[in-house]
PDB file of N, CA, C and O in Angstrom:
ATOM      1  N   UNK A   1     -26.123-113.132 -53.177  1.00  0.00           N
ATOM      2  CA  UNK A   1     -26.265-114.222 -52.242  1.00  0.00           C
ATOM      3  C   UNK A   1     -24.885-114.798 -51.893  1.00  0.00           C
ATOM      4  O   UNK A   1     -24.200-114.529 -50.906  1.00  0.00           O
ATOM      5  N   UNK A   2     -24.646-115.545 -52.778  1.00  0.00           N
ATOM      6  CA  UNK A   2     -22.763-115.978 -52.521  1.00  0.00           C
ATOM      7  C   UNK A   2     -21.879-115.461 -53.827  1.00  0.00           C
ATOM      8  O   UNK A   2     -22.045-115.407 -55.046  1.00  0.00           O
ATOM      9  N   UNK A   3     -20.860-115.119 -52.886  1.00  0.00           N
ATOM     10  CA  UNK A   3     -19.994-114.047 -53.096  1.00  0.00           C
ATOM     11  C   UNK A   3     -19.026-114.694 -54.651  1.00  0.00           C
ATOM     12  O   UNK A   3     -17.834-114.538 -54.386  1.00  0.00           O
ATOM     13  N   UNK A   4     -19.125-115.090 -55.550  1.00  0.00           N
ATOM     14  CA  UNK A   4     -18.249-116.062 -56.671  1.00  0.00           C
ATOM     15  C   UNK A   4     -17.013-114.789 -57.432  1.00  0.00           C
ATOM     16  O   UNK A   4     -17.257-113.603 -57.656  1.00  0.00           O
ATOM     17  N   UNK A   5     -15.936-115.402 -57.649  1.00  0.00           N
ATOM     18  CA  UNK A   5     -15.246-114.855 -58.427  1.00  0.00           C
ATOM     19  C   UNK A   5     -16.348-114.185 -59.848  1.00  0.00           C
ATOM     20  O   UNK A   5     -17.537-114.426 -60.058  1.00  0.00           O
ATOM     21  N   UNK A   6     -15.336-113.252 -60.667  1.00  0.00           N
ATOM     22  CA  UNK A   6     -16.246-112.734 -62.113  1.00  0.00           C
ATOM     23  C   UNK A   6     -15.345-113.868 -63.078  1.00  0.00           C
ATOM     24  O   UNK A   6     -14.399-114.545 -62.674  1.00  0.00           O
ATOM     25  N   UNK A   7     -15.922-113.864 -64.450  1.00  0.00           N
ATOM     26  CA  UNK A   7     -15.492-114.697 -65.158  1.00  0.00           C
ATOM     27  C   UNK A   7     -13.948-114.276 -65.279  1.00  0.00           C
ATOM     28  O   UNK A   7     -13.122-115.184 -65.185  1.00  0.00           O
ATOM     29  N   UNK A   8     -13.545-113.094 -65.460  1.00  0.00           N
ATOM     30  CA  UNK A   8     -12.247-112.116 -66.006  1.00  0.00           C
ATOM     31  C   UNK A   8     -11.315-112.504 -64.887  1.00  0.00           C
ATOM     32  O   UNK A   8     -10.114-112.427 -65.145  1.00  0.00           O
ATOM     33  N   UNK A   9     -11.732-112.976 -63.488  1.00  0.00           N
ATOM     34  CA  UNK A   9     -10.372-112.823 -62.473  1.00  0.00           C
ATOM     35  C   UNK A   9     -10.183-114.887 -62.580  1.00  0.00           C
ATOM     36  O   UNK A   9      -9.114-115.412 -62.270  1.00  0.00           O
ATOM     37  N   UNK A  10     -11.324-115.672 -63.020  1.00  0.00           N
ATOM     38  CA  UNK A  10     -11.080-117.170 -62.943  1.00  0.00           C
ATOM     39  C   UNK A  10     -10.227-117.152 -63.871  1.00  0.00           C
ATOM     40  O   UNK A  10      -9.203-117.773 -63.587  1.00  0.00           O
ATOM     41  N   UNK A  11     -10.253-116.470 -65.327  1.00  0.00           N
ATOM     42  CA  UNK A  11      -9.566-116.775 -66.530  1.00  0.00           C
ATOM     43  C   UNK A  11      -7.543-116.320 -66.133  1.00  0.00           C
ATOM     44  O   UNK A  11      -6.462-116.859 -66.368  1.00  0.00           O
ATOM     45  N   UNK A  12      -7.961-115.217 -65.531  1.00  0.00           N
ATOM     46  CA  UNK A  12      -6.834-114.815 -65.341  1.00  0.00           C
ATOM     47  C   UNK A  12      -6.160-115.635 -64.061  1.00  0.00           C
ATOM     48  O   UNK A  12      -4.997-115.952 -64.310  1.00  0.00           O
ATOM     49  N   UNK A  13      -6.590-116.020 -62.845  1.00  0.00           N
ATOM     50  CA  UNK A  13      -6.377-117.214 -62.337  1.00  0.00           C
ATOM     51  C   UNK A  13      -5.346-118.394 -63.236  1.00  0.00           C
ATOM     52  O   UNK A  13      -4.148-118.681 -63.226  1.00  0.00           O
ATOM     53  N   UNK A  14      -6.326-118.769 -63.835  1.00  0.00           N
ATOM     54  CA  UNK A  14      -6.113-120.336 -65.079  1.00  0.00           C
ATOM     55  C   UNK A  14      -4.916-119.462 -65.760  1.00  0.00           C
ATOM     56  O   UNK A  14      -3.871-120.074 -65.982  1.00  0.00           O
ATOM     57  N   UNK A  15      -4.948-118.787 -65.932  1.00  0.00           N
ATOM     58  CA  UNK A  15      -3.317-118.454 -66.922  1.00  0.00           C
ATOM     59  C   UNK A  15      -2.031-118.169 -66.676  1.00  0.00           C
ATOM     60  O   UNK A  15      -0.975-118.108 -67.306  1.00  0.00           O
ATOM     61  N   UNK A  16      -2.624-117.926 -64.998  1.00  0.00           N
ATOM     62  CA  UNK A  16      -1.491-117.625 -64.326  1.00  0.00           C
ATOM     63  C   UNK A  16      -0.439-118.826 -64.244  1.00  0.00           C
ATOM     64  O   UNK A  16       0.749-118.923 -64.550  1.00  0.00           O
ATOM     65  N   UNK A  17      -1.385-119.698 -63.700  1.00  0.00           N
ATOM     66  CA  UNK A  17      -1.237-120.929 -63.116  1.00  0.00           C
ATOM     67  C   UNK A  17      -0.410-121.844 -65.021  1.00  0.00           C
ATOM     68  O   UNK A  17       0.139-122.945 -65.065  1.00  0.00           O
ATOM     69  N   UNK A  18      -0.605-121.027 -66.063  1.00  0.00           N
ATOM     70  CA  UNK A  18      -0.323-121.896 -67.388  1.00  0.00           C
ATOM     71  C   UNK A  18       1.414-121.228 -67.169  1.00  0.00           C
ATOM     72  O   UNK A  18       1.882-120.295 -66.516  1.00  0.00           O
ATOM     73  N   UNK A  19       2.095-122.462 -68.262  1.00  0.00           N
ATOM     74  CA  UNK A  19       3.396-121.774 -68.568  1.00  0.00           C
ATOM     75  C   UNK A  19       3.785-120.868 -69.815  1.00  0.00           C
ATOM     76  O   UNK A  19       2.894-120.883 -70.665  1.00  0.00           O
ATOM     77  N   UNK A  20       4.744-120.182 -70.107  1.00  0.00           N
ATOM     78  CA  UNK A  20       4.148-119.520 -71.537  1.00  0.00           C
ATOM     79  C   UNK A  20       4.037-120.394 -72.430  1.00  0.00           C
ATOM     80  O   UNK A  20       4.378-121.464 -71.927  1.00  0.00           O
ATOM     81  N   UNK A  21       3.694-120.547 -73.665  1.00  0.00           N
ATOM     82  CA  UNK A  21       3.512-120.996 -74.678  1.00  0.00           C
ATOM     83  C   UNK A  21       5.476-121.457 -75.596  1.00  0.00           C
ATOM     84  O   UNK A  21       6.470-120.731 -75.594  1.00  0.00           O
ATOM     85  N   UNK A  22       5.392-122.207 -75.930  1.00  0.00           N
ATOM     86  CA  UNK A  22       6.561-122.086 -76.808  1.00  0.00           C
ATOM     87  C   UNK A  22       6.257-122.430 -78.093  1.00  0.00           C
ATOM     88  O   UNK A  22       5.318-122.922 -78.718  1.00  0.00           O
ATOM     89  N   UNK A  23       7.714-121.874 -78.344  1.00  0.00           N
ATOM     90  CA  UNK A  23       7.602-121.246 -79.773  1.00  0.00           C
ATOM     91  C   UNK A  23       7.234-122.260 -80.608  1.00  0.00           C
ATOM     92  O   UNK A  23       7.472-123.439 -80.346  1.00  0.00           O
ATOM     93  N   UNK A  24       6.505-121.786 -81.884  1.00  0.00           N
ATOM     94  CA  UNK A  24       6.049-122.635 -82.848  1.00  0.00           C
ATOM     95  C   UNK A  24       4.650-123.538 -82.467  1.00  0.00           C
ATOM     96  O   UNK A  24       4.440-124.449 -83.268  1.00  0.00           O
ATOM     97  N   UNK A  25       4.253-123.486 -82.017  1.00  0.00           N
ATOM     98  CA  UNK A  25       3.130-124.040 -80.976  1.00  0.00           C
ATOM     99  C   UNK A  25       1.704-123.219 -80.973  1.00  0.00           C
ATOM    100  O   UNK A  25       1.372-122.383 -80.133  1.00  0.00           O
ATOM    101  N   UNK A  26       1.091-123.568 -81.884  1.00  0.00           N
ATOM    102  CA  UNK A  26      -0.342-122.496 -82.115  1.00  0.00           C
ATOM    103  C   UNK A  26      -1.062-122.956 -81.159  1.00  0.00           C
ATOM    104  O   UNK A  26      -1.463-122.293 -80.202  1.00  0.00           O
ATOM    105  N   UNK A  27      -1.360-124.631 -81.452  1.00  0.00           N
ATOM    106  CA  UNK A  27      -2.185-125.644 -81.004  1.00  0.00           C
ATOM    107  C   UNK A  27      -2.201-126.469 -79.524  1.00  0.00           C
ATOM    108  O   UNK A  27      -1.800-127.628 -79.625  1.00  0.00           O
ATOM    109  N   UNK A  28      -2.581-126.068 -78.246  1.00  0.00           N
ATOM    110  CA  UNK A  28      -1.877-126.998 -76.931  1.00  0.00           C
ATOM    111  C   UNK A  28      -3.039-127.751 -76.837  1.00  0.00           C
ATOM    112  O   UNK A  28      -3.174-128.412 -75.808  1.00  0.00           O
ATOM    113  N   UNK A  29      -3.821-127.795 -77.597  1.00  0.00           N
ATOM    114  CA  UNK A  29      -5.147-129.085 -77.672  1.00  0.00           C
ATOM    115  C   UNK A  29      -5.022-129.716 -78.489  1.00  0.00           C
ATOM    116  O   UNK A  29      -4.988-129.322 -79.655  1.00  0.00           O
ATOM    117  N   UNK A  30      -4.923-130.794 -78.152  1.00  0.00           N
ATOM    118  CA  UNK A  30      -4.868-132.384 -79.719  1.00  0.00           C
ATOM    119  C   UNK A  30      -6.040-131.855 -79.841  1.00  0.00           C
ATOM    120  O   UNK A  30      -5.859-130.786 -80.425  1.00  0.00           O
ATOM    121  N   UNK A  31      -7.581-132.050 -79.533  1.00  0.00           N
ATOM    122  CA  UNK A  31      -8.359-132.472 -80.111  1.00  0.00           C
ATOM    123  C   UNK A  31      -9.001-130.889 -81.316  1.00  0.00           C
ATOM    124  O   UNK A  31      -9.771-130.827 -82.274  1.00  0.00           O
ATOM    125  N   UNK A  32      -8.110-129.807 -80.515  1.00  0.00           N
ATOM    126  CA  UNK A  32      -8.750-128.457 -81.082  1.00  0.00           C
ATOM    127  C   UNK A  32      -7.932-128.397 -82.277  1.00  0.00           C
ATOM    128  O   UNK A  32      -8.473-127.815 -83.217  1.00  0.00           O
ATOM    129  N   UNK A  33      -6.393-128.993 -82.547  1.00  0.00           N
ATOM    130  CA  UNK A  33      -5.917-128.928 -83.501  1.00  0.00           C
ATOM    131  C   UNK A  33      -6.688-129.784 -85.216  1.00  0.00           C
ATOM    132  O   UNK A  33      -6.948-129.358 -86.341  1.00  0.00           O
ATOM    133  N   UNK A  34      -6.791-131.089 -84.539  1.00  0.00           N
ATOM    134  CA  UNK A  34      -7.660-131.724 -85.151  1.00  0.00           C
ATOM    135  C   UNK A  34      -8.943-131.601 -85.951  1.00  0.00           C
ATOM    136  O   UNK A  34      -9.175-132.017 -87.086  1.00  0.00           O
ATOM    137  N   UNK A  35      -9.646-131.004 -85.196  1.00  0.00           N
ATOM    138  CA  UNK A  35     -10.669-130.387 -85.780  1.00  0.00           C
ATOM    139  C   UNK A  35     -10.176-129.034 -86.403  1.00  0.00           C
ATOM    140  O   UNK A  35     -10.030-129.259 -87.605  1.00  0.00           O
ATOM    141  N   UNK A  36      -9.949-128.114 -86.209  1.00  0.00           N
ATOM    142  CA  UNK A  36      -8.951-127.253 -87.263  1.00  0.00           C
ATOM    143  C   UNK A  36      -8.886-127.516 -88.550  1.00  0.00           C
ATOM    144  O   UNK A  36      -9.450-126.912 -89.462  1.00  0.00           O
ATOM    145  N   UNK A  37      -7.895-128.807 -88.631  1.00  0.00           N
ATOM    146  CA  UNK A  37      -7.209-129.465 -89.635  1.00  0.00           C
ATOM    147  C   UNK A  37      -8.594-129.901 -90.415  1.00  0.00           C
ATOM    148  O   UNK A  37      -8.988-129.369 -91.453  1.00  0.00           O
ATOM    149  N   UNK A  38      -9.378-131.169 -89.588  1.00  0.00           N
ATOM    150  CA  UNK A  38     -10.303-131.547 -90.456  1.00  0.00           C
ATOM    151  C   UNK A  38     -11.269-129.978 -90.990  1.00  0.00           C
ATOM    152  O   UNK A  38     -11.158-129.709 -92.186  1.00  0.00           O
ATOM    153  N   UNK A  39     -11.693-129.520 -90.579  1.00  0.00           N
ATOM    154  CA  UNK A  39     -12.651-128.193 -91.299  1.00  0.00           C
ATOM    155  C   UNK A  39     -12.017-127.658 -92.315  1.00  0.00           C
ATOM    156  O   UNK A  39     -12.673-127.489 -93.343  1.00  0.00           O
ATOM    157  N   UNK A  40     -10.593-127.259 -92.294  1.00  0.00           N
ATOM    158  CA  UNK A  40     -10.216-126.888 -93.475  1.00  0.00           C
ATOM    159  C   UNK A  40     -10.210-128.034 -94.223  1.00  0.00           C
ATOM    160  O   UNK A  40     -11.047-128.085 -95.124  1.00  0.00           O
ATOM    161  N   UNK A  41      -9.600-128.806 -94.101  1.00  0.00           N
ATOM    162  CA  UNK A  41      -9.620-130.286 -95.346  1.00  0.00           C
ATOM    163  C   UNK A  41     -11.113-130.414 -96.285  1.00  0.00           C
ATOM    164  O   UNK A  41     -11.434-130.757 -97.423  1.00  0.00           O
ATOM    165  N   UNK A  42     -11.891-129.826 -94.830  1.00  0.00           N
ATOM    166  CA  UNK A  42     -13.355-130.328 -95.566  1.00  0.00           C
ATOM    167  C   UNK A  42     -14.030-129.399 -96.672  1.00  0.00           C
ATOM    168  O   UNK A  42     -14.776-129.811 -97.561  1.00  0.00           O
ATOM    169  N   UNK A  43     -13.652-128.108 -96.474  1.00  0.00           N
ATOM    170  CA  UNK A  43     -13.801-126.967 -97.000  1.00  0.00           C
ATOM    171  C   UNK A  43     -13.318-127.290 -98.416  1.00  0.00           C
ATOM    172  O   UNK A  43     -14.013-127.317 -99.431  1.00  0.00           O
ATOM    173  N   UNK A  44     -11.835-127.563 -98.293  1.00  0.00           N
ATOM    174  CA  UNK A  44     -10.841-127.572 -99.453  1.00  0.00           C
ATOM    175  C   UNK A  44     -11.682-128.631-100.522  1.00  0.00           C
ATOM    176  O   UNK A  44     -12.235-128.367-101.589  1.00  0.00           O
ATOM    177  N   UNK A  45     -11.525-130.154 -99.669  1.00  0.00           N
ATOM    178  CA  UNK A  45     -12.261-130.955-100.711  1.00  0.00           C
ATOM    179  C   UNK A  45     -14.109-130.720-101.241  1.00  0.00           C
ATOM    180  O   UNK A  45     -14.635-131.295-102.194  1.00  0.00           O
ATOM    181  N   UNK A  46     -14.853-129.626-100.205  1.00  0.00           N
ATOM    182  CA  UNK A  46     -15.732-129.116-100.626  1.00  0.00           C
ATOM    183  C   UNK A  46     -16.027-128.507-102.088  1.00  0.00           C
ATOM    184  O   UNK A  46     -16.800-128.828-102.990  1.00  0.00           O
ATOM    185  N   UNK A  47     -14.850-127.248-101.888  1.00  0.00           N
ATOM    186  CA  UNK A  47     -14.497-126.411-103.043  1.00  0.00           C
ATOM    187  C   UNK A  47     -14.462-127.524-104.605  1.00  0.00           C
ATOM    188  O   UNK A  47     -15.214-127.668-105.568  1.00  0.00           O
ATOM    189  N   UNK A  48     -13.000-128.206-104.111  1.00  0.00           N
ATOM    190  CA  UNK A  48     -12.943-128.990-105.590  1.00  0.00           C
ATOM    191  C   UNK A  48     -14.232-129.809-105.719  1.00  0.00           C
ATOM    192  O   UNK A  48     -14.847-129.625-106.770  1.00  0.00           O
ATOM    193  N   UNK A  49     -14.627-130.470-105.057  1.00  0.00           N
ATOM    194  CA  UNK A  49     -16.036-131.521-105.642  1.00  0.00           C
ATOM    195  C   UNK A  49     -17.310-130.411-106.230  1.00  0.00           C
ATOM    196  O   UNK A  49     -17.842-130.933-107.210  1.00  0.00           O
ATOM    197  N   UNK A  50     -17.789-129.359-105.978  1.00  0.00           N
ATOM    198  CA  UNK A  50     -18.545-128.404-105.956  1.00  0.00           C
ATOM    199  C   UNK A  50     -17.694-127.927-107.776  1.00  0.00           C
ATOM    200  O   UNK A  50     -18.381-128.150-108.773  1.00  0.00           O
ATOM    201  N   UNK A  51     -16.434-127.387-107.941  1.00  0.00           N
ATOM    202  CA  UNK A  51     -15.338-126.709-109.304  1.00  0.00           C
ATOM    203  C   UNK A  51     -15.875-128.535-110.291  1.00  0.00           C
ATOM    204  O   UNK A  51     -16.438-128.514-111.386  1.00  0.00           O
ATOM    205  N   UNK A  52     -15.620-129.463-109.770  1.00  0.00           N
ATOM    206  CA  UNK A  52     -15.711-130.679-110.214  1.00  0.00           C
ATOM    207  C   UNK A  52     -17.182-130.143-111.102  1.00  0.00           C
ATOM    208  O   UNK A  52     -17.283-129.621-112.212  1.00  0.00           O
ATOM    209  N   UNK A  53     -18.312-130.558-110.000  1.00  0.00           N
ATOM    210  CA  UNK A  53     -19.657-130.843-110.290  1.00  0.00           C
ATOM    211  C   UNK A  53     -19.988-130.052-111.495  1.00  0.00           C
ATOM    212  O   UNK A  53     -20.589-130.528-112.458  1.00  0.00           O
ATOM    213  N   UNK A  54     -19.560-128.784-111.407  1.00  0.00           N
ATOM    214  CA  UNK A  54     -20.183-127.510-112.435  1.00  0.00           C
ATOM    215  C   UNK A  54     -19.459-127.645-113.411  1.00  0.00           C
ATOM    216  O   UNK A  54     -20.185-127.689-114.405  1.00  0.00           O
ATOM    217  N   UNK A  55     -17.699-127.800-113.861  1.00  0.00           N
ATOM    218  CA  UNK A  55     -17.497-128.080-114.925  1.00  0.00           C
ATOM    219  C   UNK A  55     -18.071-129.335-115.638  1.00  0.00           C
ATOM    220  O   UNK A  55     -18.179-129.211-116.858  1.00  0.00           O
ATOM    221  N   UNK A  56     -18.646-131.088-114.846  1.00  0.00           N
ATOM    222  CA  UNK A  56     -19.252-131.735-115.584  1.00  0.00           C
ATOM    223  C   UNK A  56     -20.869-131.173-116.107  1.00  0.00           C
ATOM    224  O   UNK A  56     -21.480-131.568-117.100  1.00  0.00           O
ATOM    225  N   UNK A  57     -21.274-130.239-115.199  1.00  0.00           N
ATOM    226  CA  UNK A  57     -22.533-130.123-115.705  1.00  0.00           C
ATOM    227  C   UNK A  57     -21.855-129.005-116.941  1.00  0.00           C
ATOM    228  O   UNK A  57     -22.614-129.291-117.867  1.00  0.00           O
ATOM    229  N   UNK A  58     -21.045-128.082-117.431  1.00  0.00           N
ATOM    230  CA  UNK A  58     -21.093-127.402-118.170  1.00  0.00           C
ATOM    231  C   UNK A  58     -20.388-127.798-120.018  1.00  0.00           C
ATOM    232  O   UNK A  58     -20.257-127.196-121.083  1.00  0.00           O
ATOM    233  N   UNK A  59     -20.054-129.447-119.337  1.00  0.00           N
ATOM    234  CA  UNK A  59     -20.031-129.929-120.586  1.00  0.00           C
ATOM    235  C   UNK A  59     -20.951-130.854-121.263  1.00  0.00           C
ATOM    236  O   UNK A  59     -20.755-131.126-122.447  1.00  0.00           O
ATOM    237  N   UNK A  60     -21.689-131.232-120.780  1.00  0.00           N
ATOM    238  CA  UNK A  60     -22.601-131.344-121.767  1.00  0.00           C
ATOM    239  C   UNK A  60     -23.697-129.952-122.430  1.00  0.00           C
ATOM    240  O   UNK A  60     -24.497-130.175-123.338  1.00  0.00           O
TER     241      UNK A  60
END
């Protein structure tokens, strides 16, 4: 019916139009870095509270 770009030529469009990346720079989203950061944090303090829980249950 109407004629739309494919997803592959918009993306490539949008990147054209980006500058390269510089160096050291994983992250060009605050909010994507952020969340990143928090998931691992949450994981990490997951792990220890979980290592926590089982050594108190394994002393008594």
């Amino acid at each position: 019916m109407f004629h739309s770009k494919s997803i592959e030529e918009r993306i490539a469009e949008r990147q054209a139009g980006r500058g390269p990346l510089k160096e050291g720079e994983h992250f060009e989203h605050g909010p994507a870095k952020f969340l990143f950061i928090f998931i691992i944090g949450f994981v990490v303090v997951g792990h220890i509270a979980g290592l926590l829980f089982l050594m108190a249950l394994g002393l008594h």
